[in-house]
C-alpha positions as CSV (number, residue, x, y, z in Angstrom):
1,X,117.5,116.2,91.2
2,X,117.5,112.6,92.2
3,X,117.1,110.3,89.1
4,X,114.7,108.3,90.6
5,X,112.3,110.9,90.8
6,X,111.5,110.8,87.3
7,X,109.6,107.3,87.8
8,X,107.2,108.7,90.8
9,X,105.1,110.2,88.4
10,X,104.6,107.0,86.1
11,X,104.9,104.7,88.9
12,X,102.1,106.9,91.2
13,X,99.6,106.9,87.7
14,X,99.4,103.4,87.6
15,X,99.1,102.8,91.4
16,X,96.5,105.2,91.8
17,X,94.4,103.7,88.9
18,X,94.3,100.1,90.2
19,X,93.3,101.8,93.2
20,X,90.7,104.5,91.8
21,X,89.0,101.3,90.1
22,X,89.4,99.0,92.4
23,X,89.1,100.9,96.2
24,X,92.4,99.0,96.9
25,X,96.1,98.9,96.4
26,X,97.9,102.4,96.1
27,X,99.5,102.5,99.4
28,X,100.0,98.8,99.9
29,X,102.0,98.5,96.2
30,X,103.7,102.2,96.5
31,X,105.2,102.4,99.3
32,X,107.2,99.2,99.3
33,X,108.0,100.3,95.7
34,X,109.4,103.5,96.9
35,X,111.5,102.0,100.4
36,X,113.1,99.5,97.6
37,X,113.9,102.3,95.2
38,X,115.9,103.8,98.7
39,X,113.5,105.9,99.9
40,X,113.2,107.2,103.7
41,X,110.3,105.8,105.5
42,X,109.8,109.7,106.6
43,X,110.2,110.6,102.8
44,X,107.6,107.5,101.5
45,X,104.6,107.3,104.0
46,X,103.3,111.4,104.6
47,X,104.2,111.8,101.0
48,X,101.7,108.5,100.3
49,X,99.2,110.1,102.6
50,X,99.3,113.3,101.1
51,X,98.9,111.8,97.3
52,X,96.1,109.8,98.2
53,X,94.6,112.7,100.0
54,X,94.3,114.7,97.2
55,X,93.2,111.6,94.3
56,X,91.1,110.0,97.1
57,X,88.7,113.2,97.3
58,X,89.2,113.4,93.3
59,X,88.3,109.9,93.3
60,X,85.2,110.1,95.0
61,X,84.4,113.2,92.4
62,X,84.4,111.8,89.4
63,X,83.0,108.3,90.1
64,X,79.9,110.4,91.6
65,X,80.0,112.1,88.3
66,X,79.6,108.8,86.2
67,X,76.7,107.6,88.9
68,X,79.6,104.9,90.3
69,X,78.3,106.2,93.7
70,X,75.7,108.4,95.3
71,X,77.0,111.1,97.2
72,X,74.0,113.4,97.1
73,X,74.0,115.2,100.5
74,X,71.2,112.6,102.2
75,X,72.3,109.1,100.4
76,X,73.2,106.1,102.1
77,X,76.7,106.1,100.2
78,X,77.3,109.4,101.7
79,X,76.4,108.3,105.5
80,X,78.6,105.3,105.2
81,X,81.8,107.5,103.8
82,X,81.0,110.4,106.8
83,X,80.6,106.8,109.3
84,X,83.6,105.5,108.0
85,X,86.0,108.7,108.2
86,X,84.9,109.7,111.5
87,X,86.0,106.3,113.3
88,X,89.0,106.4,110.5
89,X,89.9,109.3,112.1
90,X,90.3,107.6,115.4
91,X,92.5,104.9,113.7
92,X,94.5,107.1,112.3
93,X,95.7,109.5,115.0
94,X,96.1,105.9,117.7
95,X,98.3,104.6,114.8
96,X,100.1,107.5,114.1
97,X,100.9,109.0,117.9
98,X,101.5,105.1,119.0
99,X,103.3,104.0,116.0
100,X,107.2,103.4,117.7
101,X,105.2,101.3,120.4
102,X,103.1,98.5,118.7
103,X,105.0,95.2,117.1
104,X,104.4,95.9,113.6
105,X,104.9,92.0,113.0
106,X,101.8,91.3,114.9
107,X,99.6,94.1,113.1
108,X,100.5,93.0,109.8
109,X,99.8,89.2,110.6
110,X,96.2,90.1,111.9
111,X,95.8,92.3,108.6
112,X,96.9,89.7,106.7
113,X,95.0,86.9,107.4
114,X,91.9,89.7,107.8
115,X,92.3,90.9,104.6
116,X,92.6,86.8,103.1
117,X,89.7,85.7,105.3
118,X,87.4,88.4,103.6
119,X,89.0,87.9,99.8
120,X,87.8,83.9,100.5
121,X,84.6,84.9,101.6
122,X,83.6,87.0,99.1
123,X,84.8,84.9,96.5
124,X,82.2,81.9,98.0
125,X,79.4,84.0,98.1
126,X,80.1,86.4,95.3
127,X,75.8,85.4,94.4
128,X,74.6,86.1,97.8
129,X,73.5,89.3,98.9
130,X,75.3,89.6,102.3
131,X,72.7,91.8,105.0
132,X,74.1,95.6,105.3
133,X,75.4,96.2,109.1
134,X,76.6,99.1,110.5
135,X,79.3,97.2,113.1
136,X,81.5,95.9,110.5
137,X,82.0,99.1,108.6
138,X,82.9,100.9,111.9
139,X,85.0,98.0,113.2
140,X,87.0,97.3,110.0
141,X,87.1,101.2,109.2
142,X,88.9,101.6,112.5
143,X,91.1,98.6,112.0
144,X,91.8,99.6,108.7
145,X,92.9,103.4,109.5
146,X,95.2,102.1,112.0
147,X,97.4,100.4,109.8
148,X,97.4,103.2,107.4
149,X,98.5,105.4,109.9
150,X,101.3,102.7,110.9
151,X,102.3,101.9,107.3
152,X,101.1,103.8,104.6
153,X,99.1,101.2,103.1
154,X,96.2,98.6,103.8
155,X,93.0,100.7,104.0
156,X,91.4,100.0,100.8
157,X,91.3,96.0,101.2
158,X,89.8,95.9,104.5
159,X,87.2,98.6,103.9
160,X,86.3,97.5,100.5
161,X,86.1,93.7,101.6
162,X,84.2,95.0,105.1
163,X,81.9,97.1,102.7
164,X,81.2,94.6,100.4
165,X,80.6,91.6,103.1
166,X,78.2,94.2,105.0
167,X,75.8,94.3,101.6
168,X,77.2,97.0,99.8
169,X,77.5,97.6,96.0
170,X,81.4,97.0,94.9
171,X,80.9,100.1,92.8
172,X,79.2,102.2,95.5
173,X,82.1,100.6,97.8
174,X,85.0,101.9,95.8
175,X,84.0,105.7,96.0
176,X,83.3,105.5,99.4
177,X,86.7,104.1,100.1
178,X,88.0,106.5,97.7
179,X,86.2,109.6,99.9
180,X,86.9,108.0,103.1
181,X,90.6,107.3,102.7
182,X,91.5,110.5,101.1
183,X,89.8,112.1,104.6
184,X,91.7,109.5,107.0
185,X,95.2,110.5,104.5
186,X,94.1,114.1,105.2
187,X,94.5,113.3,109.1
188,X,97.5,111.1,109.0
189,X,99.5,114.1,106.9
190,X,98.4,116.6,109.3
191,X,99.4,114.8,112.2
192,X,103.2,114.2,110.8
193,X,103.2,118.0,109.6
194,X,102.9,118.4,113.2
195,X,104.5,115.5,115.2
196,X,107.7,115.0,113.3
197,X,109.5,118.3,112.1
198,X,112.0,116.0,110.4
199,X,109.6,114.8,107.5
200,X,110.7,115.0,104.1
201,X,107.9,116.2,101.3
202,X,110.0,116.0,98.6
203,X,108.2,113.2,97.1
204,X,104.6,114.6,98.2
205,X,103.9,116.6,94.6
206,X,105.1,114.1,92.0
207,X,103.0,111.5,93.4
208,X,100.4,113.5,93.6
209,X,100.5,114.7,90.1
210,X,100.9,111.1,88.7
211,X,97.8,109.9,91.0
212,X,95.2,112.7,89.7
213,X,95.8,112.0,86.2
214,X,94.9,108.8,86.5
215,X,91.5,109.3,88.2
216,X,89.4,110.3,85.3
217,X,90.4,107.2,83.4
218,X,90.0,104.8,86.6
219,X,86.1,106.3,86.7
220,X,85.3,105.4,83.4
221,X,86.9,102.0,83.4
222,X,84.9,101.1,86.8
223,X,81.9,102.1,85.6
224,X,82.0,99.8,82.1
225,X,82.8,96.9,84.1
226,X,79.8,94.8,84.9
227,X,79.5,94.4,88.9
228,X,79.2,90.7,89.2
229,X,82.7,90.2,87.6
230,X,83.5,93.4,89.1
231,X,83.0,91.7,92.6
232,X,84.6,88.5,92.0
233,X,88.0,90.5,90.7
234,X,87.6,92.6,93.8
235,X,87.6,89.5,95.6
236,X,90.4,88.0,93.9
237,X,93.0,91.0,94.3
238,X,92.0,90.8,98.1
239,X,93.4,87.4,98.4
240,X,96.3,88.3,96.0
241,X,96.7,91.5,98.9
242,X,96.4,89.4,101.7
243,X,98.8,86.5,100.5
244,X,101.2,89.2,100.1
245,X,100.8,90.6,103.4
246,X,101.4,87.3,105.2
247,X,104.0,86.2,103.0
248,X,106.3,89.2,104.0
249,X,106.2,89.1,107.0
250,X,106.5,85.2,108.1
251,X,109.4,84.9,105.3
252,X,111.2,87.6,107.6
């Protein structure tokens, strides 16, 4: 067994926890983690996809267990999670099937500066109460699914900031990015199961162990946080996100 298997686990727990209590940052922080460590592409990004598929729907459990979010069958937090997968879905399966044609330089510049715009503007009007709209959430969910499918990462900024910008609750927003992204995941692995025979799933299980064992303890920690600060941290790490995304690619 490879070494440098025996820090997937570890590096997968804490991933998944920033994500599970923020809605943000497992994808876009593992899988460069795992190309440097000399990962495949075709080992890292289905394995990623898988992972998150299974802590994602996890996710969504338990922070509806500590009353983080509503998913009760007829609840606004559950319409917004179907909304939001169902136009992921299209996202997805464009970014997937179209992947070898797009310039991934240009993608990740428009993400980039997306994902900064929204950090900025939460940040400047963390006291306001922004006017809930169904447009953005189906826009940026779309937007957002796309460059999962392409890369692995960059849901969870984009549909937490799009969320939170179209007047919902940050806590309400992270479990329904958790729910949505672990269905969009669900999609992307199912279409590289059966659009590339040559993927590699070695990596699928330990990242998927170290991500649900951090789920529990992500809940908890979300729902002690108060939301104000929670929203200007959210707002913060966006930024943080977005800077990074720009900054890799124009350094190139």
């Amino acid at each position: 067994m490879d070494p440098k298997i025996l820090l997937i686990m570890p590096l997968a727990f804490i991933c998944e926890f920033i994500d599970s209590t923020l809605g943000m940052g497992y994808g876009t922080s593992l899988t460069p983690l795992l190309l440097l460590m000399g990962f495949a592409p075709l080992q890292v990004v289905p394995a990623v996809l898988f992972s998150e598929f299974v802590s994602g729907v996890t996710a969504a459990f338990f922070h509806h267990s500590v009353q983080n979010v509503d998913f009760n069958p007829r609840s606004k937090d559950t319409k917004i999670a179907a909304v939001l997968a169902s136009f992921s879905v299209v996202g997805t399966i464009l970014a997937v099937i179209l992947a070898v044609k797009l310039p991934a330089r240009v993608l990740k510049l428009w993400i980039g500066a997306i994902v900064l715009f929204m950090g900025v503007f939460i940040l400047a009007t963390y006291k306001r109460s922004p006017r809930f709209t169904w447009r953005k959430i189906i826009t940026l969910g779309t937007i957002a699914s796309f460059n999962k499918g392409m890369s692995g990462g960059g849901y969870g900024p984009l549909v937490m900031g799009g969320q939170v910008l179209s007047g919902v609750g940050v806590k309400n927003a992270v479990g329904i990015t958790s729910l949505a992204e672990g269905i969009t995941c669900l999609v992307g692995v199912l279409l590289y199961f059966f659009l590339k025979s040559d993927v590699d799933w070695v990596l699928a299980p330990w990242l998927m162990a170290g991500a649900v064992l951090s789920v529990p303890l992500a809940a908890h920690t979300l729902k002690r946080i108060p939301e104000k600060k929670m929203k200007i941290i959210t707002a913060i790490v966006i930024i943080v996100l977005g800077c990074l995304t720009l900054s890799k690619v124009l350094i190139k």
